[in-house]
Residue, then its C-alpha position, 0 to 999 in steps of 0.5 A: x547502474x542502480x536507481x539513484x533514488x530509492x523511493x520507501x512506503x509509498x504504499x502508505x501514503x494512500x488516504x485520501x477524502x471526498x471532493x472537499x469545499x471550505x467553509x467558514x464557521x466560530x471555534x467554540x472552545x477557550x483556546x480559540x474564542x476569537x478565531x474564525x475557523x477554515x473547516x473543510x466540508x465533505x460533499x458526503x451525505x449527512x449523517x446522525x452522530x452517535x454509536x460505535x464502530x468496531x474493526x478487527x486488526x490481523x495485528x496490533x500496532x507496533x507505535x503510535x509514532x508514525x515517523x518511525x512505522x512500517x507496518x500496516x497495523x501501525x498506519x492504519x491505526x495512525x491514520x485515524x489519529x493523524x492528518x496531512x496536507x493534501x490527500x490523494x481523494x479516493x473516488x477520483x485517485x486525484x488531490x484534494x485540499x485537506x490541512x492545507x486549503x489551497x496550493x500553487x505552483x512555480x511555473x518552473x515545477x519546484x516550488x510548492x506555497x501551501x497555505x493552511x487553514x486557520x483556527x485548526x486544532x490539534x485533539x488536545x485543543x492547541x493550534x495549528x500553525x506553520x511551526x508545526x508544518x516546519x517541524x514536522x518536514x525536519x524531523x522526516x528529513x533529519x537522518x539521525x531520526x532514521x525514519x524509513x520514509x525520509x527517501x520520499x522527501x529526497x529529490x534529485x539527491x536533495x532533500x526538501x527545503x521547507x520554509x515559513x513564510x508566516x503564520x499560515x503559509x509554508x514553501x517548498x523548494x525542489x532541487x528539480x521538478x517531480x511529477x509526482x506533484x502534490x501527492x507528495x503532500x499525501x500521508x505525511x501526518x502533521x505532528x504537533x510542535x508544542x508536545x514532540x520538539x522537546x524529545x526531539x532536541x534531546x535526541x529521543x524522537x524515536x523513543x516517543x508515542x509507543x504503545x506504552x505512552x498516556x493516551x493524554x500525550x498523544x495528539x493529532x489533527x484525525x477525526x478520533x484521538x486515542x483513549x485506551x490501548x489493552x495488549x493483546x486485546x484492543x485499541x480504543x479511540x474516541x472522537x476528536x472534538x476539534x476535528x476540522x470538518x462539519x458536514x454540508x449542514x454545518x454539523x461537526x464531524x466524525x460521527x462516531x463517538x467511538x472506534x475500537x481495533x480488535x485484535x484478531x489473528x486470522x481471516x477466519x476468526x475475523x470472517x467469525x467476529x464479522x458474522x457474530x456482529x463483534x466487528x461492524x467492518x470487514x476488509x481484505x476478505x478472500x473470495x472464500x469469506x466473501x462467499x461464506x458471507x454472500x451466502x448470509x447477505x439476504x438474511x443478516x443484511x450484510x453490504x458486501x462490495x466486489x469492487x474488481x482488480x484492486x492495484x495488489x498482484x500476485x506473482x512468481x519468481x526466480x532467484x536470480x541474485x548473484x550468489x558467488x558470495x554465497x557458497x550455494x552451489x546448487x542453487x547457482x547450478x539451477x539459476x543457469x535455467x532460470x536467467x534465460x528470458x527463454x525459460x522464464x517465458x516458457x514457465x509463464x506461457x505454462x500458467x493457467x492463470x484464468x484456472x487460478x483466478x477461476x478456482x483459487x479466487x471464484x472468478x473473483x481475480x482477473x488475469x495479468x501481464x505485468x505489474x501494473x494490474x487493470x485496476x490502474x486505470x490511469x496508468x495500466x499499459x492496455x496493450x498488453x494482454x496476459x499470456x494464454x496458457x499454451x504447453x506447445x508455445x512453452x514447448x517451443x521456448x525450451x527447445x530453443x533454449x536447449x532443453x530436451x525430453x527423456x523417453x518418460x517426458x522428463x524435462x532435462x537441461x542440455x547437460x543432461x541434467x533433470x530440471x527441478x527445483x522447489x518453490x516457497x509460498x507462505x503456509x498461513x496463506x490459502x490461497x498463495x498454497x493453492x497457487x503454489x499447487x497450480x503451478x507445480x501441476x502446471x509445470x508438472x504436464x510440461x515434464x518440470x517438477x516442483x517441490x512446494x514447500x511452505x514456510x511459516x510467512x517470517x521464515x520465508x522473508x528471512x530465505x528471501x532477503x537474507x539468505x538469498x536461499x531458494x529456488x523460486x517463491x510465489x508471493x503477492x504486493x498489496x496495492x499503493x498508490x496508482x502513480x508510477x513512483x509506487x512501483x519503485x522499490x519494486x521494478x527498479x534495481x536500487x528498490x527495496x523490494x526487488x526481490x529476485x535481484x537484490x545481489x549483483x548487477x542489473x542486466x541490460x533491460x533492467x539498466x533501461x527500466x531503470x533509466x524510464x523510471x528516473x526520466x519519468x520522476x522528474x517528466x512533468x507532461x502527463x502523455x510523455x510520463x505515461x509514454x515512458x510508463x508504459x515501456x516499463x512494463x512492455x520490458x516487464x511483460x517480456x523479461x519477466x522478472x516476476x511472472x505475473x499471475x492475477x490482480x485479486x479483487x477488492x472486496x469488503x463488507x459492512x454491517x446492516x445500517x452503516x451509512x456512507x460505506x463506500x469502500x475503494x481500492x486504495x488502502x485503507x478500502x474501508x476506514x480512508x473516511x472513518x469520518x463520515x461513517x454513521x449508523x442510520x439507527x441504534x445500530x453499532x451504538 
């Protein structure tokens, strides 16, 4: 069977605020003289406006339009420029009222009532209102728009109904209940009615807000709102001042006058523009940059936080794929080994994953035995221990699956046959090239040879997804969301992302992980939903689809002087409260 919902990019749906009140004070402005404004206030420190921050980007954006992005840069740029309904809050991972400023539930689980704030603007001073919600809901679930997060709207086979109910109100009926609950709401932009329908009724929504679009023609409801975009160098944006929030004194936010998105392509030269002062903020930072820059920390007044295992894992895998189709005999020889539990089993009791996490990541990685890393501390299967590393446990395995040694300790078949095969890992990743050479070591002492063969990152994906051509692949998932359905394009048969089987299929353990996730999307009862979460990755942990290595740490740094820095595990770690960052003095201005 396959999974019968595919769940996309919830990744992405990750930004969240600080425990947020409502306040109540006068719009200044023509548009709405004569509306009281709902303004949400953060329970942050209060800052000084003024001064600009900037932040280097490995990559530039590929739109504006955040119905139709799927990479990172895209989001993270949109992300500033946009907001959504209810965001997941980062401090506690729980939801918390954003546009909409208070939500309730039918008793039955499937309809949602969201009531919005009043006397909002968009950053080009027009308001907001249901219309837009309506809107904003359509063009997602409108499969002519093709926008890859539509599956995330998808309930039960079904897509949402959104209804008005008046100016401020919005419903949302579910063909079932969903335990995913309000964070639904997380990280679905509200788009603005008056600039987007028109393109949308003439059929080119998809064409809309790209990086060549006037600045004027693009509007949100995020803190900032762009002002300049120069290809191959930066992006600039200013601050919004419509924004819906004011600090606790009442003062309006962000207050930053300015952000700027430098374009820098590796970590090294961004670790460089950090040390220069060119950039202000640094995430995603590798334990060797963060040692570069701890060793300066005293005399240049840096901030640098560890904040421990982040939600993103590093792991190998397998092809497993059904390759009949295929004409790759020699791999479909190979994958007679690697489709034993035995062998998998084996391979990961041989891995020095404390060696990995010691030497490749400075102690800055914690060992893992499933997907699930122990950074999820709500969700994490505590009684599951990753492996210890054991050659005569490994050793065991294989004989009893009918492997043997030569007189020079070569690992053979029971063919005969020499056991070996290759292992791809990208070659602008250090540290997954260092795993790489761990493993072929590792699997070395056990008589097993392991070609390493580095591919430039696209190339890689391309022998992955496309050609279904290798033997095995070291590679790393950044973090989501803490909630389980992250884990779905990934753990389950019909997920995107599931990577050593994406022909043929699923075995008989993969058939019931599969069945846990679908009972766990509509398990409302928390205890029974992490009862059923935790079997998942009990079957994970033994089957080894993917041989879990480590959970690397989050780390990321700041500039002297920039208040309210208060980096988290979920993306974006630096920027989710872009809003509330100040510089104490001159700094940065």
């Amino acid at each position: 069977m396959g999974f019968r919902r595919r769940s996309t990019k919830w990744t992405e749906r990750c930004l969240s605020v600080l425990v947020l009140l409502t306040c109540s004070v006068a719009i200044a402005g023509p548009v709405a003289a004569e509306v009281t404004a709902d303004y949400l206030r953060p329970t942050a420190k209060p800052g000084r406006s003024g001064g600009a921050l900037t932040v280097a980007l490995r990559a530039e954006p590929k739109t504006f339009n955040p119905v139709v992005a799927v990479d990172n840069p895209s989001f993270t740029v949109v992300r500033r420029l946009m907001a959504d309904l209810i965001h997941i809050d980062r401090a506690t991972q729980e939801t918390t009222a954003a546009l909409a400023r208070s939500w309730s539930v039918s008793p039955d689980g499937r309809r949602y009532t969201l009531e919005l704030r009043r006397g909002i603007l968009f950053s080009d001073g027009h308001p907001l209102d249901a219309d837009d919600v309506v809107f904003t809901f359509g063009v997602y679930l409108d499969e002519e728009v093709g926008s890859p997060h539509r599956d995330f709207l998808i309930v039960a086979d079904e897509p949402i109904v959104v209804e008005k109910l008046d100016s401020h109100t919005v419903a949302f009926t579910l063909a079932e209940p969903y335990a995913v609950g309000e964070r639904l709401f997380d990280s679905i932009p509200i788009l603005p009615r008056h600039l987007l329908q028109h393109a949308y009724r003439e059929g080119r929504f998809g064409e809309t807000w790209q990086l060549s679009t006037p600045a004027e023609q693009i509007a949100g409801l995020g803190p900032f709102r762009l002002e300049k975009y120069v290809p191959g160098e930066r992006l600039e944006m200013v601050r919004n001042p419509h924004y819906w929030k004011v600090d606790r004194t009442g003062q309006r936010l962000p207050y930053l006058e300015r952000l700027t998105f430098l374009f820098v392509a590796s970590e090294d030269a961004q670790t460089l523009r950090f040390q220069a002062g060119d950039t202000h903020l640094t995430n995603r930072l590798s334990a060797k940059s963060y040692a570069v820059l701890d060793r300066e920390r005293g005399s240049r007044g840096y901030t640098l936080e560890d904040l421990g295992p982040g939600l993103g894992y590093t792991f190998l895998f397998f092809n497993l794929n059904d390759l009949r189709e295929k004409e790759l005999p020699e791999i479909e020889r190979k994958q007679a080994w690697f489709r034993q539990v035995a062998f998998r089993r084996a391979v990961s009791a041989t891995m020095d994953r404390a060696g990995i996490a010691r030497l490749v990541y400075q102690g800055r990685a914690t060992p893992i035995a499933s997907h699930v890393s122990p950074g999820n501390k709500q969700w994490a299967n505590r009684a599951l221990e990753p492996p210890e590393r054991s050659l005569e446990a490994a050793r065991a395995l294989l004989r009893e699956a009918g492997f043997t040694w030569d007189e020079d300790g070569k690992l053979r078949d029971a063919g005969g046959e020499p056991v070996a095969f290759s292992l791809l890992t990208s070659s602008s990743n250090e540290e997954r090239k260092e795993i790489a050479t761990i493993v072929q070591d590792d699997l070395g002492q056990l008589g097993l040879r392991v070609d390493v063969v580095p591919l430039e990152f696209r190339a890689m994906l391309d022998r992955i997804f496309r050609g279904h051509d290798y033997d095995a692949c070291v590679l790393a998932f950044g973090g989501g969301d803490v909630d389980p359905n992250s884990a779905i394009p990934t753990i389950t048969s019909g997920g995107q992302n599931h990577l050593w089987r994406l022909l043929g299929e699923p075995p008989p353990w993969q058939v019931e992980i599969d069945r846990l996730m679908d009972r766990q999307l509509t398990t409302i009862d928390p205890v029974e939903r992490k009862r059923l979460y935790d079997r998942v990755q009990e079957l994970a942990a033994q089957n080894l689809p993917m041989i879990f290595l480590v959970s690397p740490n989050v780390l990321a740094g700041a500039a002297p002087g920039l208040g309210n820095f208060s980096p988290a595990i979920l993306d974006h770690f630096t920027l989710w409260n872009a809003d509330e960052l100040y510089w104490r003095s001159d700094g940065g201005s």
